[in-house]
Residue, then its C-alpha position, 0 to 999 in steps of 0.5 A: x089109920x087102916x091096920x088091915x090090909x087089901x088081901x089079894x082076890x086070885x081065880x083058882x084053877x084047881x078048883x075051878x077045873x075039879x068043881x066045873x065053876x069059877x073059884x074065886x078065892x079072897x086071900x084073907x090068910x094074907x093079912x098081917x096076922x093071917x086071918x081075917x080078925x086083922x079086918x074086924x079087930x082093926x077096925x073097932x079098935x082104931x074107932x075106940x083109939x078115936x074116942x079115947x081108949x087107953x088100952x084093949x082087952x079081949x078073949x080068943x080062942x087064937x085069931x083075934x087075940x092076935x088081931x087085937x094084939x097087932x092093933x094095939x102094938x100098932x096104935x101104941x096102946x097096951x092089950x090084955x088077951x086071956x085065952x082058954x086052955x085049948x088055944x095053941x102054944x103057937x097062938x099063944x106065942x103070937x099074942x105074947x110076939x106083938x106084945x100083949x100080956x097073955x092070960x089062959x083062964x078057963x077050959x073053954x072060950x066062954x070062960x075066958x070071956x067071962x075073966x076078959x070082961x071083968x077087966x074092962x073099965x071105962x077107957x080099957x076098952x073090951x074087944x069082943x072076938x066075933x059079936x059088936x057092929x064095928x067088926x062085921x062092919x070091918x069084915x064087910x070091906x072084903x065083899x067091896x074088895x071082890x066087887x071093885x075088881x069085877x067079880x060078882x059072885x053067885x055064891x060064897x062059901x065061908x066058915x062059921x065060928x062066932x059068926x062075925x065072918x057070916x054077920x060081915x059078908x051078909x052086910x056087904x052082900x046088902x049093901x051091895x044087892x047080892x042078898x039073894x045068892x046062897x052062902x054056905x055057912x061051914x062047920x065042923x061036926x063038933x062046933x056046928x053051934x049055927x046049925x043047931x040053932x037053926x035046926x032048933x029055930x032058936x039060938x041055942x048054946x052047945x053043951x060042949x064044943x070039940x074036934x081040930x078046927x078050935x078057932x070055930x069053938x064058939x059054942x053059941x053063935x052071935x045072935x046077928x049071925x042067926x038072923x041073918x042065917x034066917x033071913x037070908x039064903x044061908x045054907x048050913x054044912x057039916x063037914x069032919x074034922x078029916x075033910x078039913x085037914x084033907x081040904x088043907x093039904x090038898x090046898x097047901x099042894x094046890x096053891x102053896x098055902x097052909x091054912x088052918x082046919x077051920x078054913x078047910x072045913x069051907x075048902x073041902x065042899x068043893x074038894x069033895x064036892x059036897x055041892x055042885x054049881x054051874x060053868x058059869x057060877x063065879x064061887x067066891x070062898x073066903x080063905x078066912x086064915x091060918x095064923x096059928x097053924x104048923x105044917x105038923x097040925x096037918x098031919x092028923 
């Protein structure tokens, strides 16, 4: 059973013509739920369902509760997802609309995560927002998708969370061997816990995470994420949570599309031209979604 979908791969000429490459833009707000979670979240959870699992649990900070609500009602399997207080009263709606039981424990994510694995047991099975194999496995598809329909990128930009998105295109980016071309690893300002690990050397926990893009609140990335930050071409960027909303609307006006200020953060490098390419670069951004987000949240 495939939960997912196969999200469409459009060329931007807006940003093409403003960043002087090809921008080619994969289309992960289409999916289902409206973020890429649907294609890591889908995919443990039908590998779980197979081996006998008899309901779900998991923790989110938004995007993958809701993920993991819609796999379940999908697979008729009953899901649990605890959420902290800063997940959004429309996130929160989402959850509840697939019909999962919602639980908001705790200020931030970390805290909800600790109450989502005291539920787990044996065939309630907890699905895990960014860190486990399965859903880096089930990110990969989206660079087999660009390359079946003849893009090859020379580049690829996306946005750091947890770093299950980073972990998944670096598996595809292997399989496929494309390990040498640069990915730009996103951040807000006030979630960059990827870039203070590398700038530490080591994985390191942020004391507190804050800002507009709270789908990238992990306050320590996967340690997956930082050795593939480490071992291949990742190149860390800061952007503020105003180049992200401004990266949204500009978006929106571009291509008719809301996405939420996490995947802003990785549109406003190349609405502000934060890095350069060449004519011939193909550019590959990832459009990871915007689930949650309102017209109104762009206002700030």
């Amino acid at each position: 059973m495939e939960i997912s979908i196969r999200t469409p791969l459009i060329h931007s000429l807006p940003l093409s013509q403003h960043s002087g490459c090809h921008v080619w833009l994969k289309m992960e707000s289409s999916q289902p739920t409206g973020s890429f979670k649907l294609r890591s979240a889908g995919h443990a959870c039908c590998h779980y369902a197979s081996k006998g699992a008899t309901a779900f649990v998991s923790s989110s900070g938004g995007n993958a509760g809701i993920a993991v609500a819609h796999s379940g009602r999908r697979l008729g399997l009953p899901v649990t997802v605890v959420v902290p207080e800063t997940t959004s009263a429309r996130a929160r709606q989402l959850i509840e609309q697939e019909g999962a039981r919602l639980i908001v424990h705790g200020e931030v994510w970390s805290e909800a995560n600790d109450y989502a694995l005291s539920l787990a047991m044996d065939d309630i099975i907890y699905i895990h927002p960014f860190d486990n194999p399965l859903l880096w496995e089930g990110i990969s598809t989206i660079v087999d998708e660009v390359i079946s329909e003849g893009v090859k990128p020379d580049a690829v930009i996306l946005s750091v969370g947890g770093g299950s998105m980073l972990s998944g295109i670096a598996q595809g980016l292997e399989k496929h061997q494309l390990v040498h071309i640069p990915v730009y690893g996103v951040e807000t300002h006030g979630t960059a816990s990827l870039n203070a690990s590398l700038n530490a050397g080591k994985l390191v926990r942020l004391d507190k995470v804050s800002g507009i893009a709270t789908t990238l609140a992990a306050s320590q990335v996967c340690e997956n994420a930082f050795k593939v930050a480490s071992r291949l071409d990742v190149r860390s960027m800061l952007v503020s949570d105003a180049e992200a909303l401004h990266a949204c609307r500009r978006f929106l006006d571009d291509h008719r599309v809301l996405t939420e200020p996490a995947c802003g953060a990785s549109l406003s490098l190349l609405y502000d031209n934060k890095i350069s390419f060449t004519p011939d670069d193909n550019v590959l951004v990832i459009v990871c979604g915007g689930a949650s987000i309102m017209l109104e949240g762009l206002a700030g």
